[in-house]
C-alpha positions as CSV (number, residue, x, y, z in Angstrom):
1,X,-35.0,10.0,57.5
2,X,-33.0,9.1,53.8
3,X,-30.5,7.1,54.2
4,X,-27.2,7.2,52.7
5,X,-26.0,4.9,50.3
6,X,-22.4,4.9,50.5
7,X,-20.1,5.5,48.2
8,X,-17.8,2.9,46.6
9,X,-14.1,4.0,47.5
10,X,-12.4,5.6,44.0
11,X,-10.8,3.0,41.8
12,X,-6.9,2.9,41.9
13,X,-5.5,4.8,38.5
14,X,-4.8,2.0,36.2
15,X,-1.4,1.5,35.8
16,X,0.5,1.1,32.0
17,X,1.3,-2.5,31.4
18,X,4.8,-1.7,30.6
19,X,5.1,0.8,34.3
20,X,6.6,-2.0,36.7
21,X,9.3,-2.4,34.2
22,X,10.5,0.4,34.5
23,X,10.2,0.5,38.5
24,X,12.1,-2.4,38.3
25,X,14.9,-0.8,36.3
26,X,15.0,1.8,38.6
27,X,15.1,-0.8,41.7
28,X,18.6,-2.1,40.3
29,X,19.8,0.8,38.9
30,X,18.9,3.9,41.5
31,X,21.0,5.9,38.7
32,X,18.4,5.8,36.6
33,X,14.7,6.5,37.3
34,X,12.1,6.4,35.1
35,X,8.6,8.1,35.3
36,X,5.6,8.4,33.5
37,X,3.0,11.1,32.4
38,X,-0.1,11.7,30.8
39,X,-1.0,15.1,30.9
40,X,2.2,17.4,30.4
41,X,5.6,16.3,30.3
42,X,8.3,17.5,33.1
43,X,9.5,21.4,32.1
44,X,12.1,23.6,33.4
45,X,15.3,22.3,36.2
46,X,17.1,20.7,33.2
47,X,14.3,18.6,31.7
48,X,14.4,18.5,27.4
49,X,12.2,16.4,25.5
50,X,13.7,14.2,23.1
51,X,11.4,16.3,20.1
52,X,13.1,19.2,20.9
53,X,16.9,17.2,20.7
54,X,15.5,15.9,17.4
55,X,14.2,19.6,15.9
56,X,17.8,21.0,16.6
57,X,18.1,24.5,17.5
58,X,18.6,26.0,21.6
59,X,17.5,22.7,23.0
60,X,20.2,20.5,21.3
61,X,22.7,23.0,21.3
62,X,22.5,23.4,25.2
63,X,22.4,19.8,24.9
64,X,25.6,19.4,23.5
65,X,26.9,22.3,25.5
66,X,27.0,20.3,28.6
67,X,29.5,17.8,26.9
68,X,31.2,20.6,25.5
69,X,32.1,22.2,28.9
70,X,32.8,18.7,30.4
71,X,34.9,17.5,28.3
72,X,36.8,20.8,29.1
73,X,37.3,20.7,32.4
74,X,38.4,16.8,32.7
75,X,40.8,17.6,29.9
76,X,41.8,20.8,29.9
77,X,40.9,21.1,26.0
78,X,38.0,21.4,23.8
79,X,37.0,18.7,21.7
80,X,36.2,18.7,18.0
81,X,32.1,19.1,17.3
82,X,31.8,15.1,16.0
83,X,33.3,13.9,19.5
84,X,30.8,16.0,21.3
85,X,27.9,14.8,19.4
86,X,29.0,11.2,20.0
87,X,29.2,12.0,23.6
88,X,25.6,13.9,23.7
89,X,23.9,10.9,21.8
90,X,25.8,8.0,23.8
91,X,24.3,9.7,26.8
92,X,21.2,10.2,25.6
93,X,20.5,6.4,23.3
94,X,21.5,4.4,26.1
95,X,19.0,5.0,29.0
96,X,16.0,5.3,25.7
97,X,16.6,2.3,24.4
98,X,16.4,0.7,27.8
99,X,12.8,2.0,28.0
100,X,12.2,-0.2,25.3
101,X,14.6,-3.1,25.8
102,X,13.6,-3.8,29.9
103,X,9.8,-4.2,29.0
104,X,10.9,-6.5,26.6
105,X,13.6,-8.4,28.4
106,X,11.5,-8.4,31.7
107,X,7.6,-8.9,30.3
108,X,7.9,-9.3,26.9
109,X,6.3,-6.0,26.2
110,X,7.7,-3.4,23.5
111,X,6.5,-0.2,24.1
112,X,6.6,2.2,21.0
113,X,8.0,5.7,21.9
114,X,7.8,8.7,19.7
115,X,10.4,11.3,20.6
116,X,7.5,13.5,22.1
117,X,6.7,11.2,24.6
118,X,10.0,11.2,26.3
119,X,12.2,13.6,28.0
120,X,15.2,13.6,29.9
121,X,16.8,15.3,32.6
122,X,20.4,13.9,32.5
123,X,22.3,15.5,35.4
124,X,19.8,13.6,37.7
125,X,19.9,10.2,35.8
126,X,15.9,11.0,35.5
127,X,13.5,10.2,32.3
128,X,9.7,10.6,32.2
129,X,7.3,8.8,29.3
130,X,4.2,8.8,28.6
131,X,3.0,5.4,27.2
132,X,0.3,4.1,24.6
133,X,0.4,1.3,22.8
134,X,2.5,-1.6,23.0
135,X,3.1,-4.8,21.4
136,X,3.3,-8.3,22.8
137,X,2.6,-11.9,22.4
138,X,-0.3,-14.0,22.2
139,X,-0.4,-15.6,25.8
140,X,0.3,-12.3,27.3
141,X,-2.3,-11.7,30.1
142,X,-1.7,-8.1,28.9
143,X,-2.8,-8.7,25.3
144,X,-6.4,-7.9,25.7
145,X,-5.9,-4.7,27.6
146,X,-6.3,-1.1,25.2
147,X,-3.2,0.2,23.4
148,X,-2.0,-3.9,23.3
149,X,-0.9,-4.9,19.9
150,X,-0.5,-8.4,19.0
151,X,2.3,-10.0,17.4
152,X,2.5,-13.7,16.3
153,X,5.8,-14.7,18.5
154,X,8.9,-14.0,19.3
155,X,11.0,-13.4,16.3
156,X,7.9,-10.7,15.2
157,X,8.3,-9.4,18.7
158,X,12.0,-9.6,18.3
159,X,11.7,-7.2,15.2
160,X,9.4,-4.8,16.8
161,X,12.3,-4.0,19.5
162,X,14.3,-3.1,16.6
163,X,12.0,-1.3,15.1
164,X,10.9,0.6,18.3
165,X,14.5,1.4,18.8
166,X,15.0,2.5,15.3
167,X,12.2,4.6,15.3
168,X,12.8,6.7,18.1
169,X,16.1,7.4,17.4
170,X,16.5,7.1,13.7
171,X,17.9,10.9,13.2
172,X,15.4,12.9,11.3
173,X,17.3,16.5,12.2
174,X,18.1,16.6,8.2
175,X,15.2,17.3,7.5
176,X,14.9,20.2,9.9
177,X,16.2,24.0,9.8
178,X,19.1,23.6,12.2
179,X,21.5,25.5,13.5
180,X,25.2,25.2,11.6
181,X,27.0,24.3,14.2
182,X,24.2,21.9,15.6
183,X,23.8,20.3,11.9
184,X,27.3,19.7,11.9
185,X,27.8,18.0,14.8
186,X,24.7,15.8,14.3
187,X,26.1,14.6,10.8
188,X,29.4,14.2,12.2
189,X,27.9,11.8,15.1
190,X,25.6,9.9,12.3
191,X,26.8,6.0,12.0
192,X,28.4,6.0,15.7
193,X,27.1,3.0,17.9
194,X,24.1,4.6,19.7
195,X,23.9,2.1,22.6
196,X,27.4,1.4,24.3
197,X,27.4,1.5,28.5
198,X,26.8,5.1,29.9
199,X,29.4,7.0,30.7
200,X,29.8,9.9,33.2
């Protein structure tokens, strides 16, 4: 008779140094909740990734539409195209940069987010990221783990929020073939505060 060795039980999926921030985040603020992928990013019901608000076109223009037809009905009048492109980026920087600034504030982790790696479903106060690299300090029990990158303290780390920040939402749709109407509301929005309290 063989015997059967038995199997070890499955390891638990590793989970992303910068993950229980954002459970934490959504812990304290249930109007916000914050997932994260690896494979394929959320499609469909409302979901947009933030590459496809940066390229212009049908995805920022429905976008912007939902501002458009809010603004309408709490008014009762439409509003010009640079006040609806403040509203559509206000709603949009404020919960990203918190997926940058939490990490931080909480573990001293800054995560660096390229716009394909996040998307948003804003009528359900829902974003889902997929994470890589991020950057920390020297003591972190983190910093020897893959995708950690090592800063010297905490004015370098300090710069690398702002420059995580910058670089996801630094407006590249210039550059890009867009729409008139869309192009026009972007420009019109560019130089507004992009992180001011969310509104509804």
């Amino acid at each position: 008779m063989v015997s059967r060795i038995p199997q070890a039980p499955a390891a638990p999926p590793s989970v992303h140094p910068v993950a229980d921030a954002y459970d934490r985040l959504s812990a304290v603020f249930p109007g916000l909740r914050v997932t994260t992928w690896d494979g394929a990013p959320p499609s469909g019901d409302g979901w947009v990734c933030a590459a496809g608000l940066a390229a212009g076109g049908e995805a920022l223009e429905a976008f912007l539409a939902w501002d458009d037809a809010q603004i309408l009905r709490d008014h009762g009048r439409r509003a010009r195209p640079d006040v609806i492109a403040g509203f559509g980026l206000h709603r949009y920087a404020w919960p990203a940069c918190l997926l940058i600034t939490i990490p931080w504030f909480l573990h001293r982790r800054v995560p660096r987010l390229p716009v394909q790696d996040v998307s948003f479903q804003r009528e359900r106060g829902r974003m889902a990221v997929r994470l890589s690299t991020f950057r920390c300090l020297p003591d972190d029990p983190a910093a020897t783990l893959p995708g950690a990158r090592i800063v010297p303290d905490e004015e370098a780390l300090r710069a690398e929020v702002r420059a995580a920040v910058g670089a996801h939402l630094a407006p590249p749709w210039t550059a890009s073939p867009l729409p008139e109407g869309a192009r026009g509301r972007i420009q019109a929005a560019e130089g507004l505060s992009l992180c001011p309290p969310m509104g509804n």
